[in-house]
C-alpha positions in Angstrom: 131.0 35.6 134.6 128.7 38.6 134.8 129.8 41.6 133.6 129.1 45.3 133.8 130.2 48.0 131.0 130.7 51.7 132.5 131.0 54.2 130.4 133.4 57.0 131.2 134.4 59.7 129.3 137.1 62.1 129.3 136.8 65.7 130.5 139.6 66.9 128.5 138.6 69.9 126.0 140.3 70.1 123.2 140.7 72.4 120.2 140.1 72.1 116.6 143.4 73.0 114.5 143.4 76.3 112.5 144.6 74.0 109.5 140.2 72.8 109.1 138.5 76.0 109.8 136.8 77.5 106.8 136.7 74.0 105.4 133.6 71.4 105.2 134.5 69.2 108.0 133.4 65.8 109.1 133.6 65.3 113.0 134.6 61.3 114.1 135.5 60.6 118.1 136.9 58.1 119.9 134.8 56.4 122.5 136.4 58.5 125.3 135.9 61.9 123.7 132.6 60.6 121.8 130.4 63.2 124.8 132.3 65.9 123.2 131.7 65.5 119.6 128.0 67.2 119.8 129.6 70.4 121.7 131.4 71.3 118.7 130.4 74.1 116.8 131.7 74.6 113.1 129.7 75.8 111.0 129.2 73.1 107.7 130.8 70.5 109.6 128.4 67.3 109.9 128.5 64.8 112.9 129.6 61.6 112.1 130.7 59.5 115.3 132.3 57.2 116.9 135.6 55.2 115.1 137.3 52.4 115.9 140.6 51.6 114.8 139.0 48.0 113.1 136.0 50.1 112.0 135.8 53.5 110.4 132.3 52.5 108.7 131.4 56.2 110.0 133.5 58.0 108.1 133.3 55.9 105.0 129.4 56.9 105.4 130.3 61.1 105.1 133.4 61.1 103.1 132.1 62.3 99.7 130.2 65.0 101.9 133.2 66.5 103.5 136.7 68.3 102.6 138.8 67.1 105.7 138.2 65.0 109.2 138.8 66.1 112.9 138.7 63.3 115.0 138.2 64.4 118.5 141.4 61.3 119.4 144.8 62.4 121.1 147.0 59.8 119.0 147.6 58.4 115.3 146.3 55.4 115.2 142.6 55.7 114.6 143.4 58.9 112.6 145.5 57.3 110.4 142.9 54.4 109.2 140.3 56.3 108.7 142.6 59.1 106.2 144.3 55.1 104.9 140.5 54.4 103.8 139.0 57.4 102.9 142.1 59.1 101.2 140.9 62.6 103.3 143.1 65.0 105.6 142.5 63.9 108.5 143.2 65.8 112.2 143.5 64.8 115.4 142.8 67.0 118.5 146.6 67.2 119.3 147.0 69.1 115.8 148.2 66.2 114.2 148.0 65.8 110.4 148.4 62.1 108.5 150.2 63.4 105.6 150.5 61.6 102.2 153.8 59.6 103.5 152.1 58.3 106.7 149.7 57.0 104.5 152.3 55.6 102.0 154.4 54.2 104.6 151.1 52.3 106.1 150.6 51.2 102.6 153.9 49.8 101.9 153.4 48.0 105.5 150.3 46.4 104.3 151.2 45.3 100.8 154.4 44.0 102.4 152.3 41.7 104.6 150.5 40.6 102.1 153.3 39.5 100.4 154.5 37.5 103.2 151.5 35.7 103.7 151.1 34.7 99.9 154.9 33.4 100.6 154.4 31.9 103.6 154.2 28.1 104.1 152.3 28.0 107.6 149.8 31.0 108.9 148.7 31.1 112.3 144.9 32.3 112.5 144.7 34.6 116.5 141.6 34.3 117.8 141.2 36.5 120.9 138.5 35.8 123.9 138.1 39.5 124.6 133.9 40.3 124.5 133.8 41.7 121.4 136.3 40.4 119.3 135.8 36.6 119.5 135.6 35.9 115.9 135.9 31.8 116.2 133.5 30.7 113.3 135.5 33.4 111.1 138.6 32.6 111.6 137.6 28.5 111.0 136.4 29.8 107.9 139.2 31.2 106.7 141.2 27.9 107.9 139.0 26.6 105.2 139.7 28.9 102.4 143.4 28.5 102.7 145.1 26.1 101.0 148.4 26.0 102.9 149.1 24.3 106.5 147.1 26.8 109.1 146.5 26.6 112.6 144.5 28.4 115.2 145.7 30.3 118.1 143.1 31.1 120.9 143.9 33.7 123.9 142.8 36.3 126.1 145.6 38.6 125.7 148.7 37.6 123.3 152.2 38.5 123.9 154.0 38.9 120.8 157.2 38.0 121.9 155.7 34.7 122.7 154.2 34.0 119.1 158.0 34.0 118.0 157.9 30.9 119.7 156.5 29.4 117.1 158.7 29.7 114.7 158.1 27.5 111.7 154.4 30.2 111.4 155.7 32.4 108.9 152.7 34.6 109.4 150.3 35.3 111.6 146.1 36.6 110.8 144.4 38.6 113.5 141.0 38.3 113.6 140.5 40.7 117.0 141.6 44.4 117.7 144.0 46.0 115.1 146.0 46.8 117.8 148.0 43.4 117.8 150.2 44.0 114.9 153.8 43.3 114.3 155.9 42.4 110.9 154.0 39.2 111.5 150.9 39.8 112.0 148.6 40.4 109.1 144.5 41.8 109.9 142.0 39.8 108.8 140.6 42.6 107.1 143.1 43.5 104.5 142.9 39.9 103.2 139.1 40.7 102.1 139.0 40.6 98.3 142.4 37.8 98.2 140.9 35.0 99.9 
């Protein structure tokens, strides 16, 4: 099936909060506000693009060369991973700050996750067929590297309440967007380094 990718970005303007003037600031978007990171002007702040909430490699890049992050995003969720990973303030376009205890309640989350799948007697590996986050050969090598009874789910789009279906999975790997998360659900990524 052919298909074709549009771009289209938001027109919304939005302000930067009082809270990061007067500080060295790194700029990140989102891909719908990503035409409005460049009309910006702080002084000392430094471009550093687009994030996604499964890869913040471009703030880990500026980090050490900033005091705090504005990401040009309305919600929490791709501002939150990129202050979990770079342990910086981090600002989103609404005004919002991650404080210290979002990040400590997202670390308790993941640790307890981890927990459950070093408990767990049968892991379920999701492999979604989205362009873009079909990660197959990845998540047969990770069947591989466990040593516990694992199977592999493949889908388009999965339903979380349906997973519970399968009941005797005590835990469940995502290998696609970050977004599919529930107290079941581990990302592939915060196994790195375990496995």
């Amino acid at each position: 099936m052919k298909k074709v990718l549009i771009p289209i970005n938001s027109t919304i303007k939005l302000k930067v909060p009082r809270e990061v003037i007067n500080k060295k600031i790194g700029l990140l978007a989102t891909s719908q506000y990503i035409n409005q990171l460049k009309e910006i002007k702080i002084p000392d702040s430094i471009y550093g693009g687009q994030v996604l909430g499964c890869n913040v490699s471009n703030a880990l890049k500026i980090k050490d060369k900033i005091d705090v992050f504005f990401i040009l995003t309305e919600g929490r969720f791709h501002a939150l991973e990129v202050a979990f990973q770079t342990k910086k303030p981090t600002y989103t376009a609404t005004g919002d700050k991650i404080t210290e205890k979002d990040i400590e309640v997202y670390e308790k989350k993941k640790k307890g996750l981890l927990n459950k799948f070093f408990a767990a007697k049968k892991i379920g590996i999701l492999v979604s067929t989205k362009p873009g986050q079909f990660q197959l050969k990845q998540a047969e090598q990770l069947k591989k590297k466990i040593k516990k009874p694992c199977y592999i789910f493949i889908d388009n789009t999965f339903d979380i309440p349906s997973l519970e279906d399968f009941n005797d999975v005590d835990i469940f790997i995502n290998t696609a967007c970050s977004r599919i998360e529930s107290k079941n659900i581990i990302q592939m990524r915060d196994l790195h380094g375990f496995i």
